[in-house]
PDBQT receptor file of N, H, CA, C and O in Angstrom, charges set to zero:
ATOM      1  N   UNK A   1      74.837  -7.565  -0.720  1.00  0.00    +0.000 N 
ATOM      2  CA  UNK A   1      75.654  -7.890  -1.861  1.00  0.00    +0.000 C 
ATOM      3  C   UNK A   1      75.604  -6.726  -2.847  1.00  0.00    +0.000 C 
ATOM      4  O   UNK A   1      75.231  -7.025  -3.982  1.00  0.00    +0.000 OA
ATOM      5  N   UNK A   2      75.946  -5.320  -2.586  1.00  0.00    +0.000 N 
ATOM      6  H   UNK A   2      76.249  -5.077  -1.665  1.00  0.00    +0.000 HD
ATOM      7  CA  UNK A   2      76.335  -4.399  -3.427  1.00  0.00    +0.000 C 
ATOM      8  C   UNK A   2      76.750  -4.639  -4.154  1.00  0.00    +0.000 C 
ATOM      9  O   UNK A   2      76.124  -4.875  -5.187  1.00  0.00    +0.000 OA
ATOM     10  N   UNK A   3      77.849  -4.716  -4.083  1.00  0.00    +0.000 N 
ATOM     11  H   UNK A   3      78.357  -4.525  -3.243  1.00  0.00    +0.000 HD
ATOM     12  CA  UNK A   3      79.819  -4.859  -5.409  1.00  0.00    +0.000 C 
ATOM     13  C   UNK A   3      79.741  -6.134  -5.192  1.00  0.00    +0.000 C 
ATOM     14  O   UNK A   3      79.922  -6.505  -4.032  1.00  0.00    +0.000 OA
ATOM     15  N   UNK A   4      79.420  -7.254  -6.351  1.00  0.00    +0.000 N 
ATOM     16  H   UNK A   4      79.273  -6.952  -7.293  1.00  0.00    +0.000 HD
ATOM     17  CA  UNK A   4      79.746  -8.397  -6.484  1.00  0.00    +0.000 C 
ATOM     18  C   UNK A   4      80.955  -8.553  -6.874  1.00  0.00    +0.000 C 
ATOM     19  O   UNK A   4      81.648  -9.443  -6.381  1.00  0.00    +0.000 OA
ATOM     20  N   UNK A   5      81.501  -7.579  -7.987  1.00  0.00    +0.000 N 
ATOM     21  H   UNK A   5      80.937  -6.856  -8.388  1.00  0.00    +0.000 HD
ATOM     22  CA  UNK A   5      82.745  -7.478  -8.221  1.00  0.00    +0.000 C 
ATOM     23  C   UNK A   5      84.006  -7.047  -7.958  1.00  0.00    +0.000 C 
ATOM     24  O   UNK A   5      84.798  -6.450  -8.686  1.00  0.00    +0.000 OA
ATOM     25  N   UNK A   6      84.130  -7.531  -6.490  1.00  0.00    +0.000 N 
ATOM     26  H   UNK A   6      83.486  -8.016  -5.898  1.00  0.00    +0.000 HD
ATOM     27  CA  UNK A   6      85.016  -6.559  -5.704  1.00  0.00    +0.000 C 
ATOM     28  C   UNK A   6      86.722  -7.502  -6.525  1.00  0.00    +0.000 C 
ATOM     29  O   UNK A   6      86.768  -8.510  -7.231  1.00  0.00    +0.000 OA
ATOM     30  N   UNK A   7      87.921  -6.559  -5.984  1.00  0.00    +0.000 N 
ATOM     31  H   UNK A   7      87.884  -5.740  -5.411  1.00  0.00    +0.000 HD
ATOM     32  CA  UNK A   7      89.428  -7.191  -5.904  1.00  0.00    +0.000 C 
ATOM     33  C   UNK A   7      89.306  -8.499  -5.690  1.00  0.00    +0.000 C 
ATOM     34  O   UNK A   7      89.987  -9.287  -6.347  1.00  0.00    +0.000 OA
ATOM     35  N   UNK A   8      88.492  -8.892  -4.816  1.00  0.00    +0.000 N 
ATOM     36  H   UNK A   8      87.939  -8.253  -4.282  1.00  0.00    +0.000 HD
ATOM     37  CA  UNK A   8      88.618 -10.366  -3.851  1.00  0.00    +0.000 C 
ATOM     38  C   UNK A   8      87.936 -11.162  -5.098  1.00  0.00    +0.000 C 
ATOM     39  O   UNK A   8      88.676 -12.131  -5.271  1.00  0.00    +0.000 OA
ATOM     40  N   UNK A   9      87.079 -11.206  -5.868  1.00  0.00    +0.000 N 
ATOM     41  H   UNK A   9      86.478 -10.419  -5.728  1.00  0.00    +0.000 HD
ATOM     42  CA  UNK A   9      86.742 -12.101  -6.831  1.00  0.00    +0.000 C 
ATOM     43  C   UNK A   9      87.547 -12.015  -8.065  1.00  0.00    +0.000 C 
ATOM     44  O   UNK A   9      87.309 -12.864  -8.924  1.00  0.00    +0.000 OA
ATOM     45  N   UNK A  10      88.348 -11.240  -8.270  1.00  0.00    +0.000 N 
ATOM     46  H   UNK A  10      88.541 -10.550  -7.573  1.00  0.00    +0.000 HD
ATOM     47  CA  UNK A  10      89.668 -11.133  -8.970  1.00  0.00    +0.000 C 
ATOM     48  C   UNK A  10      90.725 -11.770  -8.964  1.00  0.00    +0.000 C 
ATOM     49  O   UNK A  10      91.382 -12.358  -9.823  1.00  0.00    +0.000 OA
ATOM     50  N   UNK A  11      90.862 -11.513  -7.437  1.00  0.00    +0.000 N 
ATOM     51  H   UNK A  11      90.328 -11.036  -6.739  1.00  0.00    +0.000 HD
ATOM     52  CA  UNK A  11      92.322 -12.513  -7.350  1.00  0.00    +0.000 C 
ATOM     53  C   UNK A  11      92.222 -13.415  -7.126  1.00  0.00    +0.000 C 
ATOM     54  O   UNK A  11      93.333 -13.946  -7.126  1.00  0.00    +0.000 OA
ATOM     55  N   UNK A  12      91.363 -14.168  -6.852  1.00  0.00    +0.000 N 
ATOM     56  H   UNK A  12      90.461 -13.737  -6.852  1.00  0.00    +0.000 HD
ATOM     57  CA  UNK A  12      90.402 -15.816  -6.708  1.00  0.00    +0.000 C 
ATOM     58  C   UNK A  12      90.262 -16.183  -8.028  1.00  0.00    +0.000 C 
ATOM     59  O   UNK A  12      90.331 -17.399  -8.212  1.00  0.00    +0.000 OA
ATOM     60  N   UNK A  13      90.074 -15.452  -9.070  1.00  0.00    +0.000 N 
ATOM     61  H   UNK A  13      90.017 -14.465  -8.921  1.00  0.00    +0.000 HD
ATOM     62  CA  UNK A  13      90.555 -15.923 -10.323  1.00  0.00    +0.000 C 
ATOM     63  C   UNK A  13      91.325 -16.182 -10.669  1.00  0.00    +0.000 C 
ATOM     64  O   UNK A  13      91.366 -17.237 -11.301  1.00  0.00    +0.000 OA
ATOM     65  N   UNK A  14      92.603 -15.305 -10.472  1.00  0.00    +0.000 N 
ATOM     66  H   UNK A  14      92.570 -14.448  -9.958  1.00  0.00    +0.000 HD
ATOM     67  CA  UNK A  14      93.894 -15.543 -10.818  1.00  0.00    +0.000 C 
ATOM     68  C   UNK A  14      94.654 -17.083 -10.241  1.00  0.00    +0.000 C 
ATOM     69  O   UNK A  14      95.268 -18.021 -10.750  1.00  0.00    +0.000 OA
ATOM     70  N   UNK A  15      93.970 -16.485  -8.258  1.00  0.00    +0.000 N 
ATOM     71  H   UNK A  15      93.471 -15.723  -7.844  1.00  0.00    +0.000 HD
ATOM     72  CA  UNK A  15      94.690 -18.312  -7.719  1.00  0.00    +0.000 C 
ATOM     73  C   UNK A  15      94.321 -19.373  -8.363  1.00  0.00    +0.000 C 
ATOM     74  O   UNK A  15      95.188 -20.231  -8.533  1.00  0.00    +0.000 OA
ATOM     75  N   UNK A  16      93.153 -19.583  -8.820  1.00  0.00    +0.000 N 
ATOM     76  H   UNK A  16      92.449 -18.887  -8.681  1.00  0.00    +0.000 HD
ATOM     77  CA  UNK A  16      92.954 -21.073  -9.573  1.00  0.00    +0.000 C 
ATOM     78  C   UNK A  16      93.281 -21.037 -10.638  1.00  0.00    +0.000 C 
ATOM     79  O   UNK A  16      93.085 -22.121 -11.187  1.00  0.00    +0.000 OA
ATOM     80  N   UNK A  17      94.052 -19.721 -11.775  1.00  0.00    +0.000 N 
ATOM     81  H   UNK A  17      94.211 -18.840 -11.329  1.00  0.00    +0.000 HD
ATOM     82  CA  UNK A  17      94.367 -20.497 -12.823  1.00  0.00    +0.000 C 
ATOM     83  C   UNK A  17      96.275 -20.605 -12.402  1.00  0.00    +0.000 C 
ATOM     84  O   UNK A  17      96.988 -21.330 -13.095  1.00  0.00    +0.000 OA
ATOM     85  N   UNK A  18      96.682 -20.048 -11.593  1.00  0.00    +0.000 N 
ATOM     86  H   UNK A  18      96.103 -19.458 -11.030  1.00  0.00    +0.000 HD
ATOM     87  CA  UNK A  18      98.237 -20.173 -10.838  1.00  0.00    +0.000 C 
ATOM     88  C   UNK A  18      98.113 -21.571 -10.126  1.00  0.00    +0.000 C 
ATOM     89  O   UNK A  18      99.137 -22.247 -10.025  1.00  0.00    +0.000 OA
ATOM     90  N   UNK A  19      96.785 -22.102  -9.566  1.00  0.00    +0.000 N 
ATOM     91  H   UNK A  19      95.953 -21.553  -9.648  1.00  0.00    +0.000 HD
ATOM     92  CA  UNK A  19      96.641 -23.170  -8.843  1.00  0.00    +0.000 C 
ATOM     93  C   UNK A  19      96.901 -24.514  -9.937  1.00  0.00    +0.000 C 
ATOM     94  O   UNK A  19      97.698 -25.445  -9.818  1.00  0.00    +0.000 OA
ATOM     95  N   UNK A  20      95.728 -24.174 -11.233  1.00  0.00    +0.000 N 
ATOM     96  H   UNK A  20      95.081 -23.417 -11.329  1.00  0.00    +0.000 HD
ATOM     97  CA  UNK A  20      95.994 -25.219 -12.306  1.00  0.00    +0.000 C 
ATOM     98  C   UNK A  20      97.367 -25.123 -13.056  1.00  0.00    +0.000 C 
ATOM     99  O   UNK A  20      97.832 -26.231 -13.324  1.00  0.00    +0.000 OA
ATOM    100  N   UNK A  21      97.955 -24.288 -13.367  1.00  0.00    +0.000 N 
ATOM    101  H   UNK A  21      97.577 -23.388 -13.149  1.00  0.00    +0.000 HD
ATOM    102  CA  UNK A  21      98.879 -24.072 -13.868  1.00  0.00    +0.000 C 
ATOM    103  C   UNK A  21     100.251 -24.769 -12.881  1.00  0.00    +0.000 C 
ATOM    104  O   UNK A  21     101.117 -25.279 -13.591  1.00  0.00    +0.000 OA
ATOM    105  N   UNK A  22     100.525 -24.838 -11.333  1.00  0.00    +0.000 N 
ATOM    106  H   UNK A  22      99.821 -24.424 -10.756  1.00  0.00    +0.000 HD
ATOM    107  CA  UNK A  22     101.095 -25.717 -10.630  1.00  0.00    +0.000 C 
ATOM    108  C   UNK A  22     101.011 -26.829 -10.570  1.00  0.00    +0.000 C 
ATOM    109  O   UNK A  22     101.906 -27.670 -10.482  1.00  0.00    +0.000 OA
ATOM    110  N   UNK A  23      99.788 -26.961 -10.619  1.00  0.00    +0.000 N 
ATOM    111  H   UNK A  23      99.061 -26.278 -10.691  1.00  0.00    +0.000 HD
ATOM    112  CA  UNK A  23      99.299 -28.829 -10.772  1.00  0.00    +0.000 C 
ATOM    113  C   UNK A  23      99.536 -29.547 -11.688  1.00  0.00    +0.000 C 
ATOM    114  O   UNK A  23      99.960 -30.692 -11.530  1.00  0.00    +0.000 OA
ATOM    115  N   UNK A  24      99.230 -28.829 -13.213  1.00  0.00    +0.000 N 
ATOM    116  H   UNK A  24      98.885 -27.899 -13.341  1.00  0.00    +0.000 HD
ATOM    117  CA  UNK A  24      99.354 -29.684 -14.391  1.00  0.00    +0.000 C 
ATOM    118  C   UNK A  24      99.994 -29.453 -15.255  1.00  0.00    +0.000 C 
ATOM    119  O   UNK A  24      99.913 -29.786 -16.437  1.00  0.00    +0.000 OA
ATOM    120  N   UNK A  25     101.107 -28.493 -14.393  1.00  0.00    +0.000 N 
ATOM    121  H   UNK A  25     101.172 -28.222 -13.433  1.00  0.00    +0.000 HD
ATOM    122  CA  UNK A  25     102.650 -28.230 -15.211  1.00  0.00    +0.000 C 
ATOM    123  C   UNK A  25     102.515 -27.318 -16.458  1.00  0.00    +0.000 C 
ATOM    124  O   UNK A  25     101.392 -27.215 -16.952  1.00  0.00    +0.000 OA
ATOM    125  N   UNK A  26     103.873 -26.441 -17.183  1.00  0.00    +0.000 N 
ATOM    126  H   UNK A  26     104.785 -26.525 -16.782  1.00  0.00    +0.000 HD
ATOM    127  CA  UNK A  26     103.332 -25.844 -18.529  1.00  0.00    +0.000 C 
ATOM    128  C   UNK A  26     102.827 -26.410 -19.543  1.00  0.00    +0.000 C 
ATOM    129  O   UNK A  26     101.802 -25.893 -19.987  1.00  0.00    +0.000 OA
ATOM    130  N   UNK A  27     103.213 -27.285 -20.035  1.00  0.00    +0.000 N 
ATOM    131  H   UNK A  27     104.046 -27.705 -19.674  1.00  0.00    +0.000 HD
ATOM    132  CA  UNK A  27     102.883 -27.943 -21.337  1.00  0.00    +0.000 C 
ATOM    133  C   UNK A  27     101.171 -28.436 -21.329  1.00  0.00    +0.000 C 
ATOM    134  O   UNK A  27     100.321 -28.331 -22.213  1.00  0.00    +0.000 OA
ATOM    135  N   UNK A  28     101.107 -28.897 -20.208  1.00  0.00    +0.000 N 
ATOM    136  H   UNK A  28     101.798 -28.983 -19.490  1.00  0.00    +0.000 HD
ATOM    137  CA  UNK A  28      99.510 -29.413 -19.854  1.00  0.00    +0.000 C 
ATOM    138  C   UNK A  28      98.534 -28.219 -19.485  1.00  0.00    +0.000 C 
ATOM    139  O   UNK A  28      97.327 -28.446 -19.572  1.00  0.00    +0.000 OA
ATOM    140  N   UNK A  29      98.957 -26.980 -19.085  1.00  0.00    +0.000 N 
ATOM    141  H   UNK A  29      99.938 -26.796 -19.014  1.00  0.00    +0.000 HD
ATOM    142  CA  UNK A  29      98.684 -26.119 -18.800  1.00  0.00    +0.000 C 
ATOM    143  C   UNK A  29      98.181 -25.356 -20.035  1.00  0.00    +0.000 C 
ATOM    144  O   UNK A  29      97.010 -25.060 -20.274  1.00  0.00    +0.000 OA
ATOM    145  N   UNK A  30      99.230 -25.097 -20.753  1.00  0.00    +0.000 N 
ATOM    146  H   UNK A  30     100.181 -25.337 -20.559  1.00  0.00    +0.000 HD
ATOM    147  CA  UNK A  30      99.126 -24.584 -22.066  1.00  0.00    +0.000 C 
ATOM    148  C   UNK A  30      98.091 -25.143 -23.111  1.00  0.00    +0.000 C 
ATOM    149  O   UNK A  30      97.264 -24.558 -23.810  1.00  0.00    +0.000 OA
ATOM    150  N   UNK A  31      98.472 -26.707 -22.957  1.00  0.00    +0.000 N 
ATOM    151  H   UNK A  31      99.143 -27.182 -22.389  1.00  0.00    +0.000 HD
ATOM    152  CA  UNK A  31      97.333 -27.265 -23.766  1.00  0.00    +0.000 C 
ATOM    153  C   UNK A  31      96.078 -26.954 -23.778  1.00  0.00    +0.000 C 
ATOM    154  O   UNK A  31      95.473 -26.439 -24.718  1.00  0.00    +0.000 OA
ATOM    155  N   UNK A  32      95.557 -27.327 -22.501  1.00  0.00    +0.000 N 
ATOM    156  H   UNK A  32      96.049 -27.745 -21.737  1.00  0.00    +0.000 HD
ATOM    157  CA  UNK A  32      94.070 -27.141 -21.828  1.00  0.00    +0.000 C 
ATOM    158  C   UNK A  32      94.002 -25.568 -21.986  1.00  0.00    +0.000 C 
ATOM    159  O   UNK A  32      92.798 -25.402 -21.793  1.00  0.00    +0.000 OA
ATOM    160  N   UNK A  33      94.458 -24.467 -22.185  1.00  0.00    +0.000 N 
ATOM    161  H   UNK A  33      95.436 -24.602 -22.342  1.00  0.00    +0.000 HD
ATOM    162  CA  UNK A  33      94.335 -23.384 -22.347  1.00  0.00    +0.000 C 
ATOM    163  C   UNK A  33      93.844 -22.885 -24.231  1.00  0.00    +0.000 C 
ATOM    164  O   UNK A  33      92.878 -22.159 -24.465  1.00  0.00    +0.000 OA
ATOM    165  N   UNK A  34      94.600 -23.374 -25.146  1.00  0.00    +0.000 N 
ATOM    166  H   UNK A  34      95.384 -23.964 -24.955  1.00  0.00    +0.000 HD
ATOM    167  CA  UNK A  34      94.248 -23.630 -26.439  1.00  0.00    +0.000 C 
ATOM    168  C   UNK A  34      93.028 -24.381 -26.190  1.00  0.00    +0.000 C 
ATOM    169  O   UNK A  34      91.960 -23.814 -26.420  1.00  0.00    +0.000 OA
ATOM    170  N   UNK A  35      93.032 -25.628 -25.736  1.00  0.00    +0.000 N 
ATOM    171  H   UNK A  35      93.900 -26.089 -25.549  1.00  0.00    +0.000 HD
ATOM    172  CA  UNK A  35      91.603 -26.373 -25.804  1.00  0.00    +0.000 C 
ATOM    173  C   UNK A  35      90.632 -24.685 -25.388  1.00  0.00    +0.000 C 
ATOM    174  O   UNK A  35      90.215 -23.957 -26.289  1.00  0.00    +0.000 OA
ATOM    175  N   UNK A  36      90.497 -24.457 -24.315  1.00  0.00    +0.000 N 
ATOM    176  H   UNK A  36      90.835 -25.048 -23.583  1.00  0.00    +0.000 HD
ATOM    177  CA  UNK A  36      89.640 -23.877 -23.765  1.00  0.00    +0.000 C 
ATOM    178  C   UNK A  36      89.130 -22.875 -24.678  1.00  0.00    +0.000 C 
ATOM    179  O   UNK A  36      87.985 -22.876 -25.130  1.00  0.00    +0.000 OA
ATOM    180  N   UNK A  37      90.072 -21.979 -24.941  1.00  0.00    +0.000 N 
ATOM    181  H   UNK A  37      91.003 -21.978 -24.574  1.00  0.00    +0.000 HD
ATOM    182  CA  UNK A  37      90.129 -21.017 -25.797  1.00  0.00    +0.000 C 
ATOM    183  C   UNK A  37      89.668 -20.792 -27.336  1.00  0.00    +0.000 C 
ATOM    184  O   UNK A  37      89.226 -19.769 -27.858  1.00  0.00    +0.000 OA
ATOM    185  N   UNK A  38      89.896 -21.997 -27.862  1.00  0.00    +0.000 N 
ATOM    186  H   UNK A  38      90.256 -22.828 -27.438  1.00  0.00    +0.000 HD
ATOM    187  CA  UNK A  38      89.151 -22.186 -29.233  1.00  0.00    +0.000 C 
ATOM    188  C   UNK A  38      87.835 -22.093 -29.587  1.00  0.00    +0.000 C 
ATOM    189  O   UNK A  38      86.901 -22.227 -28.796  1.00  0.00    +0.000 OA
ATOM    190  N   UNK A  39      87.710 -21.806 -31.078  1.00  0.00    +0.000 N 
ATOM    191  H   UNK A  39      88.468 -21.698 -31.720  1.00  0.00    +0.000 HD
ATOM    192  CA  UNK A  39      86.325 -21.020 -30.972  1.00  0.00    +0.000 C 
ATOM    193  C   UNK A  39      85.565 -22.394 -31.356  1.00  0.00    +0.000 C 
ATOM    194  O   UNK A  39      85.965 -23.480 -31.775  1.00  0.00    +0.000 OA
ATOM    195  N   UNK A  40      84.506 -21.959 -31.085  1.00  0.00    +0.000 N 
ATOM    196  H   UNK A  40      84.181 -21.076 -30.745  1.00  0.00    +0.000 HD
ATOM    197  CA  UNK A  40      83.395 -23.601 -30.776  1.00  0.00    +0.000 C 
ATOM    198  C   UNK A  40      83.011 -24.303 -31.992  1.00  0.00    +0.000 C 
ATOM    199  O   UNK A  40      82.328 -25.325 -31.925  1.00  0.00    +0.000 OA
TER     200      UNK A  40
């Protein structure tokens, strides 16, 4: 386990937020994104 941080754990990021973002539509998407994002 050299490069933990290879491309491949990159774009595995990207699919699950393209994955959530299909599933729970923009508006729900968006929401949960503000939720997430706000400072604590």
């Amino acid at each position: 386990m050299n490069n933990f941080y290879t491309l491949t754990v990159y774009e595995k990021g990207a699919e699950v937020i393209q994955m959530l973002h299909t599933l729970l539509g923009e508006e729900q998407f968006q929401a949960g994104m503000k939720l997430y994002t706000r400072p604590p």
